[in-house]
C-alpha positions in Angstrom: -14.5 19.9 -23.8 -14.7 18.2 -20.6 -12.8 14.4 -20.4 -12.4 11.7 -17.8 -9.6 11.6 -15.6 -6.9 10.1 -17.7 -6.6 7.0 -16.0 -9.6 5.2 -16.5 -8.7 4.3 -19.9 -11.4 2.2 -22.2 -12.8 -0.6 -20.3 -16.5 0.2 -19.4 -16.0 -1.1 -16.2 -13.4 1.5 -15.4 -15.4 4.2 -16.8 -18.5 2.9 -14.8 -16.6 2.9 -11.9 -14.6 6.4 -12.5 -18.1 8.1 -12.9 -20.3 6.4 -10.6 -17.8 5.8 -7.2 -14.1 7.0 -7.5 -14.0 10.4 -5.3 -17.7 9.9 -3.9 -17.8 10.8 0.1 -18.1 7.6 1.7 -19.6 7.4 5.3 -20.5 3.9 6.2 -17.9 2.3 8.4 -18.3 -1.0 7.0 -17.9 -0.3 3.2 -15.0 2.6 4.4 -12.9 -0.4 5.4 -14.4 -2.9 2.8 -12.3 -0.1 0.2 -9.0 0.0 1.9 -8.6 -3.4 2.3 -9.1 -3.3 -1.8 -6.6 -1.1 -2.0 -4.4 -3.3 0.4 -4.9 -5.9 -2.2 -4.3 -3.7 -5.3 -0.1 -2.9 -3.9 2.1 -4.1 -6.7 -1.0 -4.8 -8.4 -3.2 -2.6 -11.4 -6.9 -1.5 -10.1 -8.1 -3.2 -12.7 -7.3 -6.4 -11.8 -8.7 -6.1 -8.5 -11.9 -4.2 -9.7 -12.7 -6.9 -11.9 -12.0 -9.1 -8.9 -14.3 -7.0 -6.5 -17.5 -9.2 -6.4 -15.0 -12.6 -6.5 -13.8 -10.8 -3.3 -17.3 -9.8 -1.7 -17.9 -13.6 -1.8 -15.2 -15.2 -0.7 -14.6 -12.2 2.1 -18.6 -12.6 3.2 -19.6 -9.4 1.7 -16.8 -7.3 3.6 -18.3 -8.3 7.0 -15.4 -7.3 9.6 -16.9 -8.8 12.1 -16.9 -12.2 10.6 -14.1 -12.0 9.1 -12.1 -11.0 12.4 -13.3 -14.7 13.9 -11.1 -16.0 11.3 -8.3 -18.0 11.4 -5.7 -19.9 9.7 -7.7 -22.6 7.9 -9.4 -19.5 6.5 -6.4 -18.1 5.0 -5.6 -22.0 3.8 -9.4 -21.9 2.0 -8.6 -18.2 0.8 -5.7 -19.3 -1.0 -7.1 -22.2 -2.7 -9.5 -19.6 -4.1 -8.3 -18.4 -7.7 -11.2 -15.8 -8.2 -8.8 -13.5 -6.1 -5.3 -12.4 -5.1 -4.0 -15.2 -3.4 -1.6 -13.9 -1.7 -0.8 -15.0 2.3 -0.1 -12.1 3.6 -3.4 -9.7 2.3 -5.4 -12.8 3.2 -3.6 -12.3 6.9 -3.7 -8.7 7.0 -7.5 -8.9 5.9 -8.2 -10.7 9.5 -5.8 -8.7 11.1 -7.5 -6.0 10.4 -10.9 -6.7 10.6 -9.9 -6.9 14.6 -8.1 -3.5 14.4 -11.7 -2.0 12.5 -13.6 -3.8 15.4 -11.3 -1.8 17.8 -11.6 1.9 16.3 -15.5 1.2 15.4 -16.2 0.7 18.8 -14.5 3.4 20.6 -15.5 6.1 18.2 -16.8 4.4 14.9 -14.5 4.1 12.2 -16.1 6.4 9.9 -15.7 8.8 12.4 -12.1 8.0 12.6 -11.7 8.7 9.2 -13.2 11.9 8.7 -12.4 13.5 11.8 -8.7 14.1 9.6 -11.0 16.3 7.6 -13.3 17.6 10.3 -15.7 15.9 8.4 -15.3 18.1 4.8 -13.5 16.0 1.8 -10.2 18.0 0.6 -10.8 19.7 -3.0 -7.9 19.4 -5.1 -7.5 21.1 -8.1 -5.2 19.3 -10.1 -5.0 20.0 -13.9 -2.8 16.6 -15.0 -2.5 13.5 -13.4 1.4 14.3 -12.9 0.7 16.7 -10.6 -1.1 13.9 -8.5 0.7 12.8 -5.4 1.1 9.5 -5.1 0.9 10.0 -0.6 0.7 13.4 1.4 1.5 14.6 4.7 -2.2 13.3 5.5 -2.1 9.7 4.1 1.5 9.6 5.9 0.0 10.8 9.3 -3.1 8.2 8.8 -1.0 5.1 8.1 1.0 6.0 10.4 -1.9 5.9 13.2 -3.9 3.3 11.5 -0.6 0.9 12.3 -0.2 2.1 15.6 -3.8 0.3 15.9 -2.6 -2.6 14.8 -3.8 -2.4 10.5 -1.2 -4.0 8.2 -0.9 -3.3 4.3 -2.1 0.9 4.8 1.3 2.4 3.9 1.0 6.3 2.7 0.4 5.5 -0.8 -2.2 2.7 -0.3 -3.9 5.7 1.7 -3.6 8.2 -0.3 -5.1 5.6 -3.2 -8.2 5.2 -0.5 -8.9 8.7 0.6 -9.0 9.7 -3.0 -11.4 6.3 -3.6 -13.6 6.7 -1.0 -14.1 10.7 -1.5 -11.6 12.3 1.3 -10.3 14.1 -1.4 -11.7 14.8 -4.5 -8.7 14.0 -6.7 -10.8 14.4 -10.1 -8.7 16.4 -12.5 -10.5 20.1 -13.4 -11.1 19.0 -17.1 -13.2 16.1 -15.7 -16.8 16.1 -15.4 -16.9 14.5 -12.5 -14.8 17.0 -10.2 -17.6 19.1 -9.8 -20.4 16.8 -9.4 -18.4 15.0 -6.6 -17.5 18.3 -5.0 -20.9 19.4 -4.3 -21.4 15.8 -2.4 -21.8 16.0 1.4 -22.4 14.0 4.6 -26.3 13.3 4.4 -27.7 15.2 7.4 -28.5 12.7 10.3 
């Protein structure tokens, strides 16, 4: 009998997101960086806590809006931190700005979707684990794209927070073989344009 990746545990809101998003091929530049800023947020942190967290975040973050966000400043990080339905924590709320500048860059010389899946030539990597232990925690890939996303100027993207957004956002399918789910989000695709 098939069963859920081991990780997503009991919460329905983990099991909603496990079998609705987690490994689904995102294109869309906007929400692409909306979900590794998340995961910048998560380090030293459980998903959970940032997934419950997610829409306290859209709010405060005007809905993921890198463009807005990038005009930001320091009495933004000042109001940020006053705001307890998220991390507080200076220097996410810095990087988050930080970045958003970096996305602008990358999304206007080639889009940052683009950016992202040129890695893959455009195909998410199938893995074909059988236990979460055999799960990396970073690759040669996440190392070569944090590498080059901090060469652009992005903060809080080492390997593992990478490697934790590829497999989010459906650059890899990182679904174990027993799970449902590994086959349904390998047959995904980049819509035709």
């Amino acid at each position: 009998m098939s069963e859920r990746c081991d990780w997503v545990g009991h919460e329905e809101i983990y099991k909603t997101y496990h079998d609705t998003e987690w490994g689904v091929p995102e294109y869309d530049s906007r929400a692409l960086w909306e979900k590794l800023i998340l995961d910048g947020f998560q380090a030293g942190l459980s998903w959970i806590t940032i997934l419950k967290k997610r829409d306290n975040f859209r709010a405060a973050f005007e809905g993921f809006d890198p463009n807005i966000i990038a005009e930001w400043g320091e009495a933004d990080v000042t109001r940020l931190l006053e705001d307890p339905g998220i991390v507080r924590h200076r220097g996410k709320i810095a990087a988050t700005i930080k970045n958003a500048r970096a996305w602008q860059r990358i999304e206007a010389e080639q889009g940052f979707d683009t950016y992202l899946w040129d890695y893959l030539g455009g195909v998410p990597l199938q893995n074909t684990w059988a236990s979460m232990a055999d799960v990396p925690a970073h690759t040669p890939l996440s190392n070569a794209i944090s590498k080059d996303l901090k060469k652009r100027g992005f903060t809080f993207c080492g390997p593992t927070i990478v490697y934790a957004f590829m497999q989010a956002c459906g650059l890899v399918n990182d679904h174990l073989i027993t799970c449902p789910r590994h086959s349904d989000v390998a047959k995904l695709v980049r819509p035709a344009s």
